[in-house]
C-alpha positions in Angstrom: 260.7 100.3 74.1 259.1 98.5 71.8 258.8 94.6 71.5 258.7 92.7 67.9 255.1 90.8 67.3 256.6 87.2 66.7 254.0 84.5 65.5 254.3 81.7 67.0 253.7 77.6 65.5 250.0 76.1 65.9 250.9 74.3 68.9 252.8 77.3 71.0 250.0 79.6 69.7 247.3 76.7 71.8 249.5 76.8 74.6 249.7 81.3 74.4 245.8 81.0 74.4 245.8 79.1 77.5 247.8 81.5 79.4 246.4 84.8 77.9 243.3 84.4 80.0 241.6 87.8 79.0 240.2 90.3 81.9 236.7 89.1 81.4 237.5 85.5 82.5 239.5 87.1 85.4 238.4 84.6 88.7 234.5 86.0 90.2 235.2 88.1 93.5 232.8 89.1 96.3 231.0 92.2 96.1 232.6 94.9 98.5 230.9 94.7 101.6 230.5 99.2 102.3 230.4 101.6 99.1 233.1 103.5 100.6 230.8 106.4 102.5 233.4 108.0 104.8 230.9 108.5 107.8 229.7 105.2 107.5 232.1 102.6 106.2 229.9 99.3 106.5 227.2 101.5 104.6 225.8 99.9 101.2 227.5 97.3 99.4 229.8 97.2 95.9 229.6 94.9 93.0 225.7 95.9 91.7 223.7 98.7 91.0 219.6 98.2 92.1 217.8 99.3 89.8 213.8 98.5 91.2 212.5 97.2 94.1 209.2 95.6 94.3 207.7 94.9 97.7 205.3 92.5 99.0 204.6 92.8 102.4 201.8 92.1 105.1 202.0 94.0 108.6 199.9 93.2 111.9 199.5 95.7 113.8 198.5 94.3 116.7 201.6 91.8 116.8 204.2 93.8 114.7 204.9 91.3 112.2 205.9 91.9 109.0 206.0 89.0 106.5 207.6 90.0 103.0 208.6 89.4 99.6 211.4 91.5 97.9 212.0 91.3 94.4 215.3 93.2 93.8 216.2 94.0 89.7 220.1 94.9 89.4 222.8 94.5 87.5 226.5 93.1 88.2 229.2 95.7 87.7 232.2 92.9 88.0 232.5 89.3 88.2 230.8 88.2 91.1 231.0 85.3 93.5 229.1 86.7 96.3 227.2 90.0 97.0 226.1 91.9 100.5 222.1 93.1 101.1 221.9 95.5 103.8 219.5 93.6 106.2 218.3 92.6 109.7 215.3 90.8 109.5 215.0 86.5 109.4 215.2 85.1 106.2 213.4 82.1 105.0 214.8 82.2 101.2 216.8 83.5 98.5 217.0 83.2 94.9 219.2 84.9 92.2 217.5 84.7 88.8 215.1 81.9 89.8 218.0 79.6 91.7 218.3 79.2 95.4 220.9 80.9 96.3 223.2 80.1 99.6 222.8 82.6 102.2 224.1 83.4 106.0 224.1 86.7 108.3 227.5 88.8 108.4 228.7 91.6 110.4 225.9 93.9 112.0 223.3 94.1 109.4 224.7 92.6 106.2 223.2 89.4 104.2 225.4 87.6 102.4 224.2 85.9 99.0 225.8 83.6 97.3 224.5 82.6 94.4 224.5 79.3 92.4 226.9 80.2 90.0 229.0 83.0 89.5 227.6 86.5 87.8 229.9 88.0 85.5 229.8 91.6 84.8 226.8 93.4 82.9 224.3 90.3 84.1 221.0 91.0 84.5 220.1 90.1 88.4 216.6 89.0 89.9 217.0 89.0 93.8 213.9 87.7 95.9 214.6 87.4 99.3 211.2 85.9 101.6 211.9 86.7 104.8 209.9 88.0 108.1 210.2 89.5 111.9 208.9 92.3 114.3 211.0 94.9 113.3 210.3 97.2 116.3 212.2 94.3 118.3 215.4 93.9 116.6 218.2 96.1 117.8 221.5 97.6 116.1 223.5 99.2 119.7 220.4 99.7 121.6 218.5 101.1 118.7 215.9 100.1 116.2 214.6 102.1 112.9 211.3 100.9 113.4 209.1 102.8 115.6 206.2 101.4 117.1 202.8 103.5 117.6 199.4 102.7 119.5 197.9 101.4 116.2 200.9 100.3 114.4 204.2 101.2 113.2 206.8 103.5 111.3 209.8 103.3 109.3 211.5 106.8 108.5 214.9 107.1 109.8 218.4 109.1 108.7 221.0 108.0 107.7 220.1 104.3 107.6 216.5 102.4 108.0 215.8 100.4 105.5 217.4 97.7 106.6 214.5 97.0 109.3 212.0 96.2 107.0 213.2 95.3 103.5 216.9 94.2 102.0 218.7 96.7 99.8 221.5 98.7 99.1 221.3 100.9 102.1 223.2 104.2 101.0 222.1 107.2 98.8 224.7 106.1 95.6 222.5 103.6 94.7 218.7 104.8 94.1 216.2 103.1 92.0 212.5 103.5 91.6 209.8 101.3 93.9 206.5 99.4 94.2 205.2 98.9 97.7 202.9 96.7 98.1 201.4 96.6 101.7 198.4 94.4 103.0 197.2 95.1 106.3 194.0 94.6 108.8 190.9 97.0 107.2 190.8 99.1 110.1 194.1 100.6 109.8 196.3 102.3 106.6 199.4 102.0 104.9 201.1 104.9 103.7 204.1 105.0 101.2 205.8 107.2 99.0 205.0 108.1 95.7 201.6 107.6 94.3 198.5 105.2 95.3 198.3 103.0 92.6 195.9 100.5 93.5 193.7 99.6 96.7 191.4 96.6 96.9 190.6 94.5 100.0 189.5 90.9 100.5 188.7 89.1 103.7 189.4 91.3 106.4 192.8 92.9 104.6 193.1 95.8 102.7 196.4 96.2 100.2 197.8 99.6 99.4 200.1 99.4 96.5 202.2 102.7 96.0 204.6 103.4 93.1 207.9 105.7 93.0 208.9 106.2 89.7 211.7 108.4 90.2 214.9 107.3 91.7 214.8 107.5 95.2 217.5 106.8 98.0 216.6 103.9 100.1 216.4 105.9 103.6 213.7 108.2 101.6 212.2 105.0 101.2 208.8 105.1 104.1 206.3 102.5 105.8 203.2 103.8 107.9 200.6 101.9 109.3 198.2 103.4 111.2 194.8 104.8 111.7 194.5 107.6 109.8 192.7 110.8 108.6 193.4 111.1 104.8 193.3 114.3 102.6 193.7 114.3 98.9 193.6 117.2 96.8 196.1 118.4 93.6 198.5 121.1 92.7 197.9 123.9 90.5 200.1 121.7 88.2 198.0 118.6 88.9 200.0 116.3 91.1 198.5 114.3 93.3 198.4 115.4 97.2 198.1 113.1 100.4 198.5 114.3 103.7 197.7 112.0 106.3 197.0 112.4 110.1 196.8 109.8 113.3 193.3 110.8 114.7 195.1 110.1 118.4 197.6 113.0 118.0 195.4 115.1 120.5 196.2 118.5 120.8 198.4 118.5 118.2 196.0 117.7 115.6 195.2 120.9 114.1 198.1 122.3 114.2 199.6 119.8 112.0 197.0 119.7 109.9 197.3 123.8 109.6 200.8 123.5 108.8 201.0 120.0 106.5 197.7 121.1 104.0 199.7 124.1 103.2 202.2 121.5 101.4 200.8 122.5 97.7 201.2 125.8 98.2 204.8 125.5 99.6 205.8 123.0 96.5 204.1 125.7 94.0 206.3 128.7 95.3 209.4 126.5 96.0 209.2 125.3 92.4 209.3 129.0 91.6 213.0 129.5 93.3 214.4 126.1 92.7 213.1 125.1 89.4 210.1 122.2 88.6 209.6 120.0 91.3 211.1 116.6 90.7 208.4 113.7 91.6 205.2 112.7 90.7 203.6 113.1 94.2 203.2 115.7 97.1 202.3 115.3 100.5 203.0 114.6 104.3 202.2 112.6 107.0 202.3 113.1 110.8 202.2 109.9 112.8 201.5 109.3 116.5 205.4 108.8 117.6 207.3 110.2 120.8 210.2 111.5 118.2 211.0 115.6 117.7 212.3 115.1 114.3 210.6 115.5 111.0 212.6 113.8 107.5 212.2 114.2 103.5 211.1 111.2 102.9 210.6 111.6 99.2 207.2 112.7 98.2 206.0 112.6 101.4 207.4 113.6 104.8 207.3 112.3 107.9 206.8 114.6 110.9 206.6 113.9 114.2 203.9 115.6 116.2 206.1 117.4 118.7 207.4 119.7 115.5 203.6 121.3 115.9 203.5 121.4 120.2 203.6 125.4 119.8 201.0 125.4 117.4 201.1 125.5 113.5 204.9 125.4 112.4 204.7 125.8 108.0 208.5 126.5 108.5 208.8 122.6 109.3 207.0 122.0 105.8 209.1 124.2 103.5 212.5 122.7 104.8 211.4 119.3 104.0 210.1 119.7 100.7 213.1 122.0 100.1 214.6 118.6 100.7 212.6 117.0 98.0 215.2 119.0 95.6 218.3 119.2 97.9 218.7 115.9 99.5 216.0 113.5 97.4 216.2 114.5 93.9 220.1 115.6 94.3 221.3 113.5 97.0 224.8 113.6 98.9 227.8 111.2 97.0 229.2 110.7 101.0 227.6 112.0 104.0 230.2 114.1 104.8 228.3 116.3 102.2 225.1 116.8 104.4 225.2 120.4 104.4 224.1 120.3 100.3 220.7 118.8 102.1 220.4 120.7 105.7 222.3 124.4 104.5 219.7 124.5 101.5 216.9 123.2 103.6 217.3 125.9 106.1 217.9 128.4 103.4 214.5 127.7 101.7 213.0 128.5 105.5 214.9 131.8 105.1 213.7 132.7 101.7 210.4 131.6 103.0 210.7 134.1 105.8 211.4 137.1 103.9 208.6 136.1 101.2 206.2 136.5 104.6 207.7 139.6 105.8 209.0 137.8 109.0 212.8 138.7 108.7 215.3 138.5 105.5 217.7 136.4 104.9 220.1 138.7 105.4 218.7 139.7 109.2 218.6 135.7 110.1 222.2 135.2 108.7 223.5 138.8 111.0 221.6 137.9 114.0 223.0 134.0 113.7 226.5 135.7 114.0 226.0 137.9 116.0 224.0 135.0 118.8 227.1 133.1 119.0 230.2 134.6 120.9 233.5 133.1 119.1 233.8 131.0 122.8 230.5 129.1 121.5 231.3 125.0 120.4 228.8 126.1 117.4 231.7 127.6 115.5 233.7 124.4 116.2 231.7 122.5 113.4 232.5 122.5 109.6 229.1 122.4 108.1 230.8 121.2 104.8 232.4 118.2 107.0 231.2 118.3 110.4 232.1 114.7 111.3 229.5 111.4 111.7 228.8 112.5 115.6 227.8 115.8 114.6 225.9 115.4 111.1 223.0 116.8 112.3 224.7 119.5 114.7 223.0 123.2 115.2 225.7 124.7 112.9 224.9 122.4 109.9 221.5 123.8 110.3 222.3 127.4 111.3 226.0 128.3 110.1 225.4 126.3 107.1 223.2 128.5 105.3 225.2 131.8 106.2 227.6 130.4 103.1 224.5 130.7 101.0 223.7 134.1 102.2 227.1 135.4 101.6 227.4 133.5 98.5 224.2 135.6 97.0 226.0 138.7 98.7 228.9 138.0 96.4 227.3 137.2 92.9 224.5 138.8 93.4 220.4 137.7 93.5 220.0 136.8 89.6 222.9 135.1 89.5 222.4 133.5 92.6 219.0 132.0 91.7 220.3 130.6 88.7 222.8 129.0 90.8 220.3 127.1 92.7 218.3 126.3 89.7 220.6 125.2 87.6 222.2 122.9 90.4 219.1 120.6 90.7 218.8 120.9 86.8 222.1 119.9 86.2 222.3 117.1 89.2 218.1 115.8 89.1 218.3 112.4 90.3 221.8 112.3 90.9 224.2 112.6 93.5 226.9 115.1 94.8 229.9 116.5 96.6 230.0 119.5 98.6 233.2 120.6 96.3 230.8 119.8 93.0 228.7 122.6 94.3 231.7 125.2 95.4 232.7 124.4 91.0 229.4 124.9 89.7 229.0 128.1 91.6 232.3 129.4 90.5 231.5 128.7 86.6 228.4 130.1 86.5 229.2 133.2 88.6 232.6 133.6 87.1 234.1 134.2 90.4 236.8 132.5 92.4 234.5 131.5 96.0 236.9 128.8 97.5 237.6 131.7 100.0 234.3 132.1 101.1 233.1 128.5 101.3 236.3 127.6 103.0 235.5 130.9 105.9 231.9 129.4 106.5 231.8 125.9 105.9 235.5 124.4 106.6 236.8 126.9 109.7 237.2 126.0 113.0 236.7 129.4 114.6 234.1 132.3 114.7 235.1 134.6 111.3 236.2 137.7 112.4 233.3 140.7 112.3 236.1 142.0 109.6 236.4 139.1 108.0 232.4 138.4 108.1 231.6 141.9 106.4 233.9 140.9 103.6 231.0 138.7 102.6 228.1 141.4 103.6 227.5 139.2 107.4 227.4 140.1 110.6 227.9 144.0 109.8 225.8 145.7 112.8 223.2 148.7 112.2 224.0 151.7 114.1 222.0 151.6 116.6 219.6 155.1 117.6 221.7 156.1 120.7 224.8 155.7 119.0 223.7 158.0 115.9 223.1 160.7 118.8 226.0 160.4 120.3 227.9 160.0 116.8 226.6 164.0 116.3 228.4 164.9 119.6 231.8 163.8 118.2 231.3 160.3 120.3 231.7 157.0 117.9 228.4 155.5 117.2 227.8 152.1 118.7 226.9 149.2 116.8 223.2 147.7 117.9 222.9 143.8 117.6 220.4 142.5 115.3 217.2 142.3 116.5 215.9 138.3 116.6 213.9 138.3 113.5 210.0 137.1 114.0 210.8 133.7 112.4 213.4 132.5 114.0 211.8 130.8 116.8 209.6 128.5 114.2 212.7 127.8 112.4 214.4 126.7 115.6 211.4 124.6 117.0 211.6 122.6 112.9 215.2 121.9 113.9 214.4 119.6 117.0 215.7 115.9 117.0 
């Protein structure tokens, strides 16, 4: 239906103006206190988008204090009376574009700024936020991010860490690029991601100031300070390339070192398979923690000693800079989607495998199959949503990147490497869903492949061996008895797949 425009007189026209408040003017609201992650609903905030974060900090070792300055640049994206930080430490002061701004602890970890007037949308935002504390000490259920070390302390942690030593947006929707800026005593270092930009020292202190240009998810984001062996070198392509060893890691020590110094090489052939490599730095770091996990922090991974106990372990190193395209440079939308960083990760170690003649891909995906019976709780997991409690589960790891060998049995290996290429083309720097991936694949192959995602990343149950060899898994070799037999009218038995030379190094990279 439609209504007749009338014009009103001067004085009912003052009095329409006054009612027809316009959207714009709408009343400020408070930021949302989550960005909606399904896993992790008090994860991130709403309401602004970080766009930098520069940070001043000084660490002693010996007392594991952290003093620091965060200068946050964002902009509002609505009208907004109040905003959430992600953030545990003590806070001495906050301002929003030079004004003190009111501020008072909420919830588990969130800070809550109000600032002295309201920001409408599209305004500019300059957050500092002074604050200080011993990370190591503060505690979220029993647990802290921050680990201490005999020389100093470490901040690399998944899904959430940040929040121990610096405010932010604490969720991978909202990157933005960083300068760390860490002072500490001259007998110890601070690594960081990125680059080393500058280094000077002054009266007992020495500050490290490293720059990530990039965009780069906050729990990328990484802190070690520490006594330290430091190698630098550069890629055939010329990046710059810090490794970085505790000199107490004992018997460990060159065996990390064997495995972490190969990182140029592993960046040069990965870049190869998934396309130019997305940063500005390479490297790895191996601090003196109790921890059996390693992590992509961006540009530079952490790993924990233990991943090198058996000796030298290069499979660690490939899956986290396979990360440094699947996870850091295309991060998850929600983490429900963590098998687009832990399936590809563990398919790089694959690809890896058969480059050294240690077992295809095809072999690892049969004999994964064929090692769990359809009674095993491994098949109980959906990879593509395996739940917050089981995020980092065996069958994200191990059944996750079966889908990708059966995907390249379906479409086919060119086809299939311009799959993964093209994904971190298309998606550098941004973020993604499982289902964007299952989409992509389908318009560049030309094939309908909900089928198959949905049989090895959504079921509940083992795949039948019928239903596996649909998608070229699982089908058994014949094995030498059975062939003999097979001549004197017996059927031929199927042999299991032999445990391909890499698997153990693959499993031992999996530990956490």
């Amino acid at each position: 239906m439609r209504h007749r425009l009338l014009v009103p007189s001067a004085a009912a026209a003052a009095a329409f103006l006054l009612l027809a408040v316009p959207a714009s003017a709408a009343e400020p609201k408070p930021g949302a206190p989550s960005i909606g992650d399904s896993y992790y609903p008090d994860a991130g905030n709403g309401g602004y988008h970080i766009s930098h974060y520069d940070l001043r900090l000084k660490y002693q070792p010996r007392t594991d204090l952290l003093d620091g300055t965060a200068t946050l640049t964002a902009t509002a994206t609505q009208d907004l009376s109040r905003f959430d930080l992600d953030f545990l430490l003590d806070v001495k002061e906050v301002l929003v574009n030079g004004k003190k701004a009111a501020f008072a602890k909420s919830g588990v970890h969130k800070l809550e700024v109000t600032p002295a007037t309201a920001l409408p949308q599209g305004k500019s935002l300059t957050i500092v936020v002074r604050y200080s504390g011993t990370p190591s000490q503060v505690k979220v259920g029993g647990f802290s991010a921050w680990q201490r070390t005999p020389d100093g302390g470490v901040a690399a942690q998944e899904p959430e860490g940040a929040a121990w030593w610096y405010p932010s947006n604490d969720h991978p929707q909202d990157k933005a690029t960083y300068d760390i800026s860490v002072s500490v005593p001259d007998d110890v270092q601070a690594i960081s991601n990125g680059v080393l930009a500058a280094k000077s020292s002054r009266l007992g202190w020495t500050r490290y100031n490293w720059r990530s240009t990039k965009p780069q998810a906050t729990y990328l984001t990484t802190l070690a300070v520490g006594k330290f062996d430091i190698t630098t070198d550069t890629t055939a392509n010329g990046l710059p390339v810090v490794n970085a060893y505790s000199k107490d890691l004992g018997d460990n020590y060159d065996s990390a070192k064997a495995s972490v110094e190969r990182s140029s090489e592993v960046i040069d052939w990965e870049s190869t398979v998934f396309g130019p490599y997305p940063f500005t730095a390479v490297g790895g770091y191996v601090p003196n923690v109790p921890t059996h996990f390693a992590l992509e922090t961006q540009s530079r991974p952490f790993y924990s000693p233990a991943q090198f106990g058996n000796g030298a372990n290069v499979s660690v190193v490939v899956h986290e800079l396979a990360h440094q395209w699947f996870g850091d440079s295309v991060s998850v939308h929600d983490w429900r989607d963590i098998w687009l960083n832990e399936g590809f990760a563990s398919y790089a170690q694959w690809l890896w495998s058969e480059k050294e003649n240690e077992g295809s891909a095809q072999q690892l995906a049969d004999y994964i199959y064929n090692l769990h019976p359809d009674t095993d709780a491994f098949w109980s997991v959906k990879p593509g949503d395996p739940g917050a409690d089981k995020q980092f589960d065996a069958a994200v790891y191990d059944r996750g990147p079966i889908a990708l060998q059966a995907l390249r049995n379906q479409v086919g290996d060119k086809v299939f490497f311009d799959i993964l290429k093209g994904w971190t083309t298309t998606n550098r720097y941004g973020n993604a869903s499982v289902q964007d991936f299952v989409k992509y694949a389908e318009k560049v192959s030309g094939k309908p492949l909900a089928e198959l995602f949905d049989t090895w990343l959504f079921t509940t149950t083992k795949p039948s061996a019928a239903e596996a060899a649909k998608w070229g898994i699982g089908v058994p070799a014949k094995s030498a008895a059975g062939a003999k037999g097979a001549r004197h009218g017996l059927a031929a038995s199927p042999a299991k797949p032999a445990q391909p030379k890499s698997w153990k190094q693959i499993q031992d990279s999996h530990r956490r």
